[in-house]
C-alpha positions in Angstrom: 84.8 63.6 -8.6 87.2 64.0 -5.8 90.7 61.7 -5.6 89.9 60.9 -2.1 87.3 58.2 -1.9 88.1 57.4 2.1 87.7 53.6 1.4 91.2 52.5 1.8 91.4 54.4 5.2 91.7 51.4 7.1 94.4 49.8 4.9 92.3 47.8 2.3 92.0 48.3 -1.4 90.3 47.3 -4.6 91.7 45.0 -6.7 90.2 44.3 -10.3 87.0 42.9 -10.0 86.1 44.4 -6.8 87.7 42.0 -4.7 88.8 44.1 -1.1 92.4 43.5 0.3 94.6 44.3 2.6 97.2 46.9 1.2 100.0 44.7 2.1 98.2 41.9 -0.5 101.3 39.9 -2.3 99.2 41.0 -5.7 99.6 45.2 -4.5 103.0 45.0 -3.5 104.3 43.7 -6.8 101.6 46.0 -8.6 103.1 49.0 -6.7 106.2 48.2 -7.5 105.5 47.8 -10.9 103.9 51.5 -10.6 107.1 52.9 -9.3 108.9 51.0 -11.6 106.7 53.1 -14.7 107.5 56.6 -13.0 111.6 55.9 -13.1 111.2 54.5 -16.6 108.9 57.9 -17.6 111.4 59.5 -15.8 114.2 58.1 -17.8 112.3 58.6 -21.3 111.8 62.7 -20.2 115.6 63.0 -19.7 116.8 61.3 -23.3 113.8 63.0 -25.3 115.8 66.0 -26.1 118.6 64.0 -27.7 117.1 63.3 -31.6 119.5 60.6 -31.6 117.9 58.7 -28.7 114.1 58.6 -30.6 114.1 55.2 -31.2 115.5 54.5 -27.2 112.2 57.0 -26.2 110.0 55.4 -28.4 111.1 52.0 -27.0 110.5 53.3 -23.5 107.1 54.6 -24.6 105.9 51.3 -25.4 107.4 49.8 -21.9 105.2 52.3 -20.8 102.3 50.8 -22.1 103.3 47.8 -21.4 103.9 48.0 -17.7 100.2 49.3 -17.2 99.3 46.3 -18.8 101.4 44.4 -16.1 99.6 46.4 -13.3 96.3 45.3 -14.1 97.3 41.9 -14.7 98.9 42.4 -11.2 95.8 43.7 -9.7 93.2 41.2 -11.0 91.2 39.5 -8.0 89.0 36.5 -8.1 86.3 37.4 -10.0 88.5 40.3 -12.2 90.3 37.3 -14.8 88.5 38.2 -17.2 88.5 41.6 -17.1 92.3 42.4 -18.7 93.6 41.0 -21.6 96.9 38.8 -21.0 99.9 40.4 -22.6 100.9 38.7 -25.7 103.9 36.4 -25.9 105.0 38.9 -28.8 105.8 41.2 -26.2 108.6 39.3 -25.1 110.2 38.5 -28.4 110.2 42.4 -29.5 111.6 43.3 -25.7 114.4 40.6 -26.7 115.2 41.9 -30.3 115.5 45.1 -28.8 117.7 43.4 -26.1 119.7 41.9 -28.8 120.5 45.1 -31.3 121.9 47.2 -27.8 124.0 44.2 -27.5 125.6 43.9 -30.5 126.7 47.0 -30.3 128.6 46.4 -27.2 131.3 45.1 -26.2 131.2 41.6 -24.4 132.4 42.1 -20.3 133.3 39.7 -18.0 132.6 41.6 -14.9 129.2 43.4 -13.6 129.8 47.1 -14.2 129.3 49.9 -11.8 126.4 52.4 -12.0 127.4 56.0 -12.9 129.4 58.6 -14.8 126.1 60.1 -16.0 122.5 60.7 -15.0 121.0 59.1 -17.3 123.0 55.9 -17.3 122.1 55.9 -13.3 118.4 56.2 -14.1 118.9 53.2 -16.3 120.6 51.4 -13.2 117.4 52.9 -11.0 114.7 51.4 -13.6 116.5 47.9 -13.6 117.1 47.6 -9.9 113.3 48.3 -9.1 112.6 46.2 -12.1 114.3 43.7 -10.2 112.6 44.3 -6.7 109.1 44.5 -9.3 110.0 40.8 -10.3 110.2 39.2 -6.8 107.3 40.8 -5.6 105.5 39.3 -8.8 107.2 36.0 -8.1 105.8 36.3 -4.1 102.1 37.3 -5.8 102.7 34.1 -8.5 103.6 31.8 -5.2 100.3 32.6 -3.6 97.6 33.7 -6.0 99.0 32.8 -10.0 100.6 35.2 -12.4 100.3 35.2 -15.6 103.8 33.4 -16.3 104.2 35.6 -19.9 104.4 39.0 -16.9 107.1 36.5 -14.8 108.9 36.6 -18.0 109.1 39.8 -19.1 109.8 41.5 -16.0 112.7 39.2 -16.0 113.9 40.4 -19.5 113.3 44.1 -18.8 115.4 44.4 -16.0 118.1 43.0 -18.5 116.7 45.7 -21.2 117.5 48.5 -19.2 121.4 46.8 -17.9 122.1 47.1 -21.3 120.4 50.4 -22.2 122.4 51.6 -19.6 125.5 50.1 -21.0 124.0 51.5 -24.4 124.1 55.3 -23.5 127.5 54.9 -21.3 129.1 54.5 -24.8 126.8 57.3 -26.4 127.7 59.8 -23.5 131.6 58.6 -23.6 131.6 57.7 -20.1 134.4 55.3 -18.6 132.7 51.7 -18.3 134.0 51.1 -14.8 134.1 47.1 -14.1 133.7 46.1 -10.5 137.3 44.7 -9.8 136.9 42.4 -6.0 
């Protein structure tokens, strides 16, 4: 089978169910994004998996992973595709915020937003939450005109947080300065 099909030659796509849109569709914007999104976050996982001491962070990631396909498709579903992907369970949010809470109570509380850097791997964390952001509004701008399932408005909202304090996380495990943006 060959990865060219020539069908979306002329800017249209497929969404689930067979539904043809343009490629500019609010539903494959903020399904791309989402796709990007899980190539920084595999990205991120790739660089922490030789640390033993980040497993747990890696295996978290993993299951992001899985997760954010799951968000694609729910992303991608057209008019006819609803019931073709399972909704993500609200389950998924409550593990994303335990995990959310045990980085944070190992931090310290700030008063200021903190400024990306000092390591590569805290930047990728920066990367994944800043798309994750830009992955959020484009699922909000899909939501406005066609529905999203509200659970995927959620936890894109809580990820982006998960990785700000992953981030924050591995700036202490690295012993990088915490630099705090001073106006």
């Amino acid at each position: 089978m060959k990865v060219y099909t020539k069908t979306g030659d002329k800017g249209m796509t497929s969404l689930i169910g067979g539904e043809r849109v343009f490629k500019t569709d609010e539903r494959v914007e903020a399904y791309g994004s989402v796709d990007e999104l899980a190539a920084f976050t595999a990205l991120l996982a790739d660089n922490m998996r030789a640390d033993a001491a980040l497993t747990v962070d890696v295996d978290d990631l993993n299951r992001i992973l899985s997760r954010l396909m799951s968000v694609e498709a729910l992303l991608a579903v057209g008019e006819s595709g609803s019931d073709k992907v399972a909704p993500l369970a609200p389950e998924t949010i409550s593990w994303l915020e335990e995990r959310i809470d045990a980085l944070q109570e190992n931090l310290k509380p700030i008063d200021k937003f903190t400024i990306p850097g000092g390591n590569a791997v805290v930047s990728m964390c920066h990367v994944c939450r800043t798309v994750c952001r830009r992955a959020e509004r484009a699922a909000l701008r899909a939501d406005a005109k066609y529905g999203v399932d509200p659970t995927v408005l959620v936890w894109l909202n809580r990820l982006s947080d998960y990785f700000y304090l992953l981030g924050r996380s591995l700036t202490a495990r690295y012993a990088v300065e915490e630099v705090l943006w001073i106006p």
